[in-house]
MARKOLDO-65777 format. One record per residue (C-alpha): residue in three letters; x, y, z; residue number from 1. Coordinates in Angstrom, 3 decimals, m for minus. Each point is the difference from the previous one (the first is absolute). Last residue first. Layout:
<site r="Ala" c1="X" c2="Y" c3="Z" k="NUM"/>
...
***
This chain:
<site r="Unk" c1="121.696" c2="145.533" c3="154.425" k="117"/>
<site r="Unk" c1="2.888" c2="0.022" c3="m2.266" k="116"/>
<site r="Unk" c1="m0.441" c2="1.653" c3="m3.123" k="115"/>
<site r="Unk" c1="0.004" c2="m1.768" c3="m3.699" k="114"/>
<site r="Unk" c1="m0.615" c2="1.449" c3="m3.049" k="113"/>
<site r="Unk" c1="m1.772" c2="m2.132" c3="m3.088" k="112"/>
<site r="Unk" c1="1.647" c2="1.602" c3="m3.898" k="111"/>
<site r="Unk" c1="m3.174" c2="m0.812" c3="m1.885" k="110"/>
<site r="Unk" c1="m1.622" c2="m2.998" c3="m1.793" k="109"/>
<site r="Unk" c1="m0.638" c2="m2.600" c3="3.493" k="108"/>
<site r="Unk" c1="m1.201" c2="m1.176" c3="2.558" k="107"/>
<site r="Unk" c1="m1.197" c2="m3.085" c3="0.273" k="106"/>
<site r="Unk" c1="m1.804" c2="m0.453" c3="3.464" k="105"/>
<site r="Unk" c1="m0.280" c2="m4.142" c3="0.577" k="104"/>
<site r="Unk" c1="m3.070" c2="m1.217" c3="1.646" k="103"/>
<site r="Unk" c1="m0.892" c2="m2.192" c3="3.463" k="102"/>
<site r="Unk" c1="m3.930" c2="m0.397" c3="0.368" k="101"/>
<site r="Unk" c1="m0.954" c2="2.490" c3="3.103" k="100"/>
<site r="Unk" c1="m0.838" c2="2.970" c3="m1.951" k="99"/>
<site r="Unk" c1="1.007" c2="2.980" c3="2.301" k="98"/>
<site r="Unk" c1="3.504" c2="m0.752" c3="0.240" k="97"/>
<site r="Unk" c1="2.256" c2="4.154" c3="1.092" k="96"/>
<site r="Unk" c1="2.556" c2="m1.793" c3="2.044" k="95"/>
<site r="Unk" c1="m2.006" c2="0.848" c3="3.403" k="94"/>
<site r="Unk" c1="m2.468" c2="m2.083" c3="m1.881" k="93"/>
<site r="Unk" c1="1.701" c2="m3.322" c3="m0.250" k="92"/>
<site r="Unk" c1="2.276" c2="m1.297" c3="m3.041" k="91"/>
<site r="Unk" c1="1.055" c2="2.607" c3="m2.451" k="90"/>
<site r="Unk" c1="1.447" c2="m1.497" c3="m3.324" k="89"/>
<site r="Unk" c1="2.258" c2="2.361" c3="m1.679" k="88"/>
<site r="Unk" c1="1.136" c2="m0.812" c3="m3.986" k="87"/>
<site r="Unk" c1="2.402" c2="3.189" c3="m1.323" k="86"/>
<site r="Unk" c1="0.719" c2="m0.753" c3="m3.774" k="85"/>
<site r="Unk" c1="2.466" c2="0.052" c3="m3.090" k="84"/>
<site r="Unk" c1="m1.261" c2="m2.041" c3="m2.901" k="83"/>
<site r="Unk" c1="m0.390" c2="3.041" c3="m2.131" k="82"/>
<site r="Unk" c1="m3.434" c2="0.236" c3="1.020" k="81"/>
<site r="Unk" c1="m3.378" c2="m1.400" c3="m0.878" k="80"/>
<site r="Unk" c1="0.653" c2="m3.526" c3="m1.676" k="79"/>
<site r="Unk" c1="3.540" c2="m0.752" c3="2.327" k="78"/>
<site r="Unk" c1="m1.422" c2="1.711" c3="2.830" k="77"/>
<site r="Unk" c1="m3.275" c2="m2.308" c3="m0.219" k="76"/>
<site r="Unk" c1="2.484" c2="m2.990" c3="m0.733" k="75"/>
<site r="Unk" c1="1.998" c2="0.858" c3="3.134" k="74"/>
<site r="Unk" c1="m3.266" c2="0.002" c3="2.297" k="73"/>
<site r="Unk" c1="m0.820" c2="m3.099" c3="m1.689" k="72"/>
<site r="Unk" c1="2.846" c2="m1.648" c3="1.026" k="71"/>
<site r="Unk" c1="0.023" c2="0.881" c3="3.419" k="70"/>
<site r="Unk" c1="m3.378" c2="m1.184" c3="0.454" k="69"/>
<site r="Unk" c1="1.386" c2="m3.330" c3="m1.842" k="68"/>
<site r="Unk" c1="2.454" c2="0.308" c3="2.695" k="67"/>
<site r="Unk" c1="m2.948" c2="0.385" c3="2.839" k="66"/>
<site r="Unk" c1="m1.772" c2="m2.848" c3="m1.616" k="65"/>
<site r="Unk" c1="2.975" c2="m2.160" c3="0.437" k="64"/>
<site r="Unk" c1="0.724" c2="0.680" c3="3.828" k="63"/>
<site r="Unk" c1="m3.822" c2="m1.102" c3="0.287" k="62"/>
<site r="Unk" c1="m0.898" c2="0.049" c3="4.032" k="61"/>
<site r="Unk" c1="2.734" c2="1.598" c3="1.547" k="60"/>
<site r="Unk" c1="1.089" c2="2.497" c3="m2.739" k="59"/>
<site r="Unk" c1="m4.239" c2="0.699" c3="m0.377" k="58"/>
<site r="Unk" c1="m0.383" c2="0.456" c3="3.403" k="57"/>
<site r="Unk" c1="3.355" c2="2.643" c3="0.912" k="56"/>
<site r="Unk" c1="m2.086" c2="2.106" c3="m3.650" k="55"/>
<site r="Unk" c1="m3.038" c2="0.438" c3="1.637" k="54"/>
<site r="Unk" c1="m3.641" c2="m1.297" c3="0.639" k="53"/>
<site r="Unk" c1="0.038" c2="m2.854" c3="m2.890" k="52"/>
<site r="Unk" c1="m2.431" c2="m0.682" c3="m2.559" k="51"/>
<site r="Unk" c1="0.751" c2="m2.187" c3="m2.765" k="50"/>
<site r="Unk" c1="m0.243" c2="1.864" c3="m3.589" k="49"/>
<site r="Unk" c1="2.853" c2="1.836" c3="1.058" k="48"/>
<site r="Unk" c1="0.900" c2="3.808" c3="0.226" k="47"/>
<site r="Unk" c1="1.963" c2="2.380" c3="m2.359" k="46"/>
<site r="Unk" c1="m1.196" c2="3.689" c3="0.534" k="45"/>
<site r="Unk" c1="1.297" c2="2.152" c3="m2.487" k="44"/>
<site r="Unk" c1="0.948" c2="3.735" c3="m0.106" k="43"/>
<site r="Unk" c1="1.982" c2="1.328" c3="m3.081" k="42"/>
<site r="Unk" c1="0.064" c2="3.856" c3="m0.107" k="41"/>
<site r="Unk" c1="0.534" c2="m0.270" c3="3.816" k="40"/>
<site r="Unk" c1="m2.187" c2="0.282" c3="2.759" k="39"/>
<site r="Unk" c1="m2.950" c2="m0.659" c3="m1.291" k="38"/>
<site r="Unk" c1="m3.265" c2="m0.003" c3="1.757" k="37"/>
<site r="Unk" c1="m2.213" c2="m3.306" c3="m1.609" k="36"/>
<site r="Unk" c1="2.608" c2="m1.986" c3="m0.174" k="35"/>
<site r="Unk" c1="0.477" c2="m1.731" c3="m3.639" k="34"/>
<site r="Unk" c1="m0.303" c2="m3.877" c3="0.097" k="33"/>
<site r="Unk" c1="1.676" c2="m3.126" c3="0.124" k="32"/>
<site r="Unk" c1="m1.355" c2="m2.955" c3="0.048" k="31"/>
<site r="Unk" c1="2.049" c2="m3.254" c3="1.027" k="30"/>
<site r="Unk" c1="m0.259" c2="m3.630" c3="0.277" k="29"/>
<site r="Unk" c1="m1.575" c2="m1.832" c3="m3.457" k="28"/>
<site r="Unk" c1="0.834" c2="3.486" c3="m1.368" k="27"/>
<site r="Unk" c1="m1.397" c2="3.697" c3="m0.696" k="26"/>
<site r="Unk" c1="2.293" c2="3.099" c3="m0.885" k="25"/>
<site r="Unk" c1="m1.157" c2="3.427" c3="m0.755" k="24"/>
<site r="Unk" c1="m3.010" c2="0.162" c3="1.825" k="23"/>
<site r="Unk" c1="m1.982" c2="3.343" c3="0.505" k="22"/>
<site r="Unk" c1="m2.476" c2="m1.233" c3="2.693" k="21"/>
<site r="Unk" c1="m3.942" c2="m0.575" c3="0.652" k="20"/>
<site r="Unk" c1="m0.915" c2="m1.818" c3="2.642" k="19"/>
<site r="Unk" c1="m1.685" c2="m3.527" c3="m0.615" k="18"/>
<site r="Unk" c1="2.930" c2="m1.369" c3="m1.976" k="17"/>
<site r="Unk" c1="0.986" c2="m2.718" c3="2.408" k="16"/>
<site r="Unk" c1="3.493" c2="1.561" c3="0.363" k="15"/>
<site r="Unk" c1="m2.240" c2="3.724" c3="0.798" k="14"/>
<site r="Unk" c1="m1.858" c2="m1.897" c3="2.656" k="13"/>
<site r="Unk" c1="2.966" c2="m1.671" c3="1.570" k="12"/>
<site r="Unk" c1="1.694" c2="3.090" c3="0.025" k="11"/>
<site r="Unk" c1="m2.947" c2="1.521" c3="1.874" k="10"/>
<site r="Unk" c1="m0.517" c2="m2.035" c3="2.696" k="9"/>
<site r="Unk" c1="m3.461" c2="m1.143" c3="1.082" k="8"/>
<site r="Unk" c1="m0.269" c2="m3.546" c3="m1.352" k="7"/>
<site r="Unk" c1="4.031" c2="m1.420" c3="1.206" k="6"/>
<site r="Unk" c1="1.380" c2="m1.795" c3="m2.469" k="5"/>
<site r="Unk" c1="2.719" c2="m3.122" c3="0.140" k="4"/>
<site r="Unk" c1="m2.776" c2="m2.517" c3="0.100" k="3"/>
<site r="Unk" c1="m1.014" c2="0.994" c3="m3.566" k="2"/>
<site r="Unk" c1="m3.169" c2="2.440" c3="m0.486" k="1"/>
***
């Protein structure tokens, strides 16, 4: 594993190909695979090679990688979808996090609702 992984987390694992995922896009920076428990008829998780703990580390750390993130999460619409998307990143548990290497939530494929919390 690179520098920028961390042995016992489970995005890092599934970029280094030793958990199993449904991938649907795969670059030099990026994978981006189906979640496991949809929530929408098109529901992608868009992380980076490099492992970082949340989404406030990666923009202060690699402001690029976190646009190419970006991009990836639009080309994932763009392939799956009509182009049109929700993308949520949840940083910290009490935001709903439970795998501690910062990912995109591409949502998309249906009308999405919203209601205030």
């Amino acid at each position: 594993m690179s520098p920028l992984t961390a042995p016992d987390c489970l995005f890092c694992r599934i970029v280094a190909g030793e958990v199993p995922a449904e991938v649907v896009i795969s670059t030099d920076t990026m994978v981006a695979f189906r979640d496991i428990a949809p929530q929408a008829p098109v529901h992608v998780l868009v992380t980076p090679r490099d492992h970082h703990a949340d989404v406030a580390q990666l923009a202060a750390a690699d402001p690029e990688l976190l646009a190419d993130l970006v991009r990836t999460a639009n080309e994932v619409a763009e392939d799956l979808a009509d182009g049109q998307f929700r993308m949520i990143f949840n940083t910290g548990t009490r935001s709903g996090q439970s795998v501690f290497h910062v990912h995109a939530h591409v949502l998309a494929g249906a009308q999405l609702g919203w209601s205030p919390a």
